[in-house]
C-alpha positions as CSV (number, residue, x, y, z in Angstrom):
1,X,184.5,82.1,269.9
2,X,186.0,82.5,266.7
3,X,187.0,86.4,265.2
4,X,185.1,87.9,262.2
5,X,186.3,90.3,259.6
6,X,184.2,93.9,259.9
7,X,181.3,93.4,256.6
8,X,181.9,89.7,256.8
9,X,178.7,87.5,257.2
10,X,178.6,86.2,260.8
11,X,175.6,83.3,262.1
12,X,173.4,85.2,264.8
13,X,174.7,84.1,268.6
14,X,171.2,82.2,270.1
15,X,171.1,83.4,273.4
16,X,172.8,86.3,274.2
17,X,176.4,86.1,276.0
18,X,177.5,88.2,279.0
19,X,180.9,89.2,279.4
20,X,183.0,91.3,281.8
21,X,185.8,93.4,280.2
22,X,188.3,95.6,282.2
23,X,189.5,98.8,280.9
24,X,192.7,100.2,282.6
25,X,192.7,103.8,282.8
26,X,196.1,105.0,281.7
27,X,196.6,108.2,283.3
28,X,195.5,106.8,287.2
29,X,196.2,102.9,286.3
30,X,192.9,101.9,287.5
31,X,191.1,99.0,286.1
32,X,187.4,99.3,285.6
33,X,185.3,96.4,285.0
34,X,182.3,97.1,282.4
35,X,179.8,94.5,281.8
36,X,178.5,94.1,278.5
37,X,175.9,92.1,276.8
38,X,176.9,90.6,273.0
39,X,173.6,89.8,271.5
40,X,175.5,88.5,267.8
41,X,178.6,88.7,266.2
42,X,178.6,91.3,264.2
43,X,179.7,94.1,267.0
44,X,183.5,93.2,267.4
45,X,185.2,94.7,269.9
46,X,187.7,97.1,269.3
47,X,191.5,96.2,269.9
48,X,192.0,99.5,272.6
49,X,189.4,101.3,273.9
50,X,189.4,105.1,274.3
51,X,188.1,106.5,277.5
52,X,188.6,108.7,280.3
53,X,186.9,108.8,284.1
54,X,186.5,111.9,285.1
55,X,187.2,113.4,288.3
56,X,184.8,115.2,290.4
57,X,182.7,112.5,291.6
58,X,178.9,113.6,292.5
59,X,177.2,112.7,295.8
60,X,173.9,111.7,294.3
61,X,172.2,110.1,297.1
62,X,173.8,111.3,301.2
63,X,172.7,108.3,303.6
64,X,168.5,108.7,302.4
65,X,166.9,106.5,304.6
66,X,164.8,104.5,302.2
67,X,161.6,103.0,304.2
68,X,160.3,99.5,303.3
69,X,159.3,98.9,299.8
70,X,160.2,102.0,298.7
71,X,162.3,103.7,296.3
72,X,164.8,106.8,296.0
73,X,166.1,108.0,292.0
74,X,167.5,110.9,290.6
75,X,167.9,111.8,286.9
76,X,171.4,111.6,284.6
77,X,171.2,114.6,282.1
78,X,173.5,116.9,280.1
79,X,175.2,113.3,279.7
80,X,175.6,113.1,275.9
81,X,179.4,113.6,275.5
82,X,179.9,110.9,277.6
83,X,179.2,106.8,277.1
84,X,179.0,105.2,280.3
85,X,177.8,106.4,284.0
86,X,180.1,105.2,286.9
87,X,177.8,104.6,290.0
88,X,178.6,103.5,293.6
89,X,176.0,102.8,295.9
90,X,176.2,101.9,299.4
91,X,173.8,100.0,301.8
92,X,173.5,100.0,305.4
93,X,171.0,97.3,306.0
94,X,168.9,97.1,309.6
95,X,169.8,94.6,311.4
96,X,166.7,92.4,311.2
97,X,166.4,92.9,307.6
98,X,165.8,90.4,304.9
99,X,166.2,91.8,301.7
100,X,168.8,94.5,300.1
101,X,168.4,96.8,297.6
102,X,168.4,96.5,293.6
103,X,169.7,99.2,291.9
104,X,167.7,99.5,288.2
105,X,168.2,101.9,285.6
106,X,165.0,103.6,283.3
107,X,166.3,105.5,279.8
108,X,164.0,108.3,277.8
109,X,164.6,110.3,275.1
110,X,162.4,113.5,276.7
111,X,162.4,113.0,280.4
112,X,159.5,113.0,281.0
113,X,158.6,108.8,279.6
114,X,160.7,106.7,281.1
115,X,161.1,102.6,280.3
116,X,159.1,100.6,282.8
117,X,160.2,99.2,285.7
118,X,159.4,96.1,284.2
119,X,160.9,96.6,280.8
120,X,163.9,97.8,282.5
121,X,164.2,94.6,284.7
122,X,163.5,92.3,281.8
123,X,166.4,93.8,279.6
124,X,168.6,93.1,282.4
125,X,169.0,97.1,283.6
126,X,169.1,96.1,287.3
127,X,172.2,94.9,289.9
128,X,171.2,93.8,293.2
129,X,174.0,94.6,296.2
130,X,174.9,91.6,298.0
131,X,173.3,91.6,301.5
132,X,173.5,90.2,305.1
133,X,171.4,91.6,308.1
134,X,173.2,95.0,309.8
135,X,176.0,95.1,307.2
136,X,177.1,97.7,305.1
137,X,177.7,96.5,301.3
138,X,178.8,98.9,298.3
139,X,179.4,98.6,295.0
140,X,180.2,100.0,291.8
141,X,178.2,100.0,288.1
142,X,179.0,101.1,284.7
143,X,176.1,101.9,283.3
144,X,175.8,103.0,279.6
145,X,174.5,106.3,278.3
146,X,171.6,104.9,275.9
147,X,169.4,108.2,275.9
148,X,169.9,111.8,277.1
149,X,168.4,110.7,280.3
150,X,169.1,107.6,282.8
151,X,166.9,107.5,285.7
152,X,169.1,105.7,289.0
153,X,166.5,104.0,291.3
154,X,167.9,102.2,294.2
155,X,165.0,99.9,295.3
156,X,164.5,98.7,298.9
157,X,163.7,94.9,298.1
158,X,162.6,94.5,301.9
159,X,159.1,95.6,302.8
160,X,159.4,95.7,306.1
161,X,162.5,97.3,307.2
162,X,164.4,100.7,305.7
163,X,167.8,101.1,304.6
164,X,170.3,103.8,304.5
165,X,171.8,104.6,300.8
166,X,174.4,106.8,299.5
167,X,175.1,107.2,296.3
168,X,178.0,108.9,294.1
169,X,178.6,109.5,290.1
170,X,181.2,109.8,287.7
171,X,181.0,109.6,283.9
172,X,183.2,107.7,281.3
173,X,184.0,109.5,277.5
């Protein structure tokens, strides 16, 4: 893909490309991946990124037993100095399950309207853990900061059997 000059004309990209890019964080030499979504050319990427993971990771979510079909979600607020919410969510699926859980995110300016569940999917605010029956899976999202308030539902895809969720939070500048 070739590199445009900032106020430059740049051709629309038809569809949209996904990308993964990995920020090291200097101070712990960590490397965080961020997913991002490039919907044209005229957003260039800067050449170093400023940022900082925070310490004092929050337990959001401690093992909720989420029954069939059903869903658990808390609210992110108080979040507008920061750009990005790191969230890790563990699974422990039943044994004779045969679906895992989707974690989806909702934004609203007021808290009290969020985006639907539907709206949220079809902009692609949703990651689905991997799963196999009776194993524990976890992983980790970076989630941007769109609104003062992000709404983190972790959805139990199965309708039949529950599973136990954790969840934890930590916010990038």
């Amino acid at each position: 893909m070739p590199l445009y000059i900032p106020g430059e004309t740049v051709p629309p990209m038809y569809p949209p490309r996904k990308a993964v890019l990995y920020v090291v964080d200097e101070a712990s030499g960590k490397t965080y991946p961020v997913k991002v979504t490039v919907y044209n050319n005229s957003a260039l990427l800067p050449v170093s990124v400023e940022h900082n993971v925070l310490e004092g990771t929050v337990k959001q979510l401690d093992s909720v037993v989420i029954v069939g079909g059903s869903v658990s979600e808390f609210v992110l607020s108080g979040v507008s100095k920061y750009s990005s919410a790191v969230v890790t969510v563990r699974a422990v699926y039943n044994a004779s399950a045969t679906q895992g859980v989707r974690v989806r995110w909702l934004y609203s300016a007021d808290n009290n309207t969020f985006d639907s569940q539907e709206d949220a999917e079809d902009a692609g605010n949703y990651e689905d853990l991997t799963f196999s029956a009776g194993a524990t899976r976890q992983r980790t999202l970076v989630i941007p900061l769109l609104q003062p308030y992000t709404k983190i539902q972790v959805v139990n895809k199965d309708t039949s059997y529950s599973v136990t969720v954790s969840c934890w939070t930590s916010f990038m500048r």
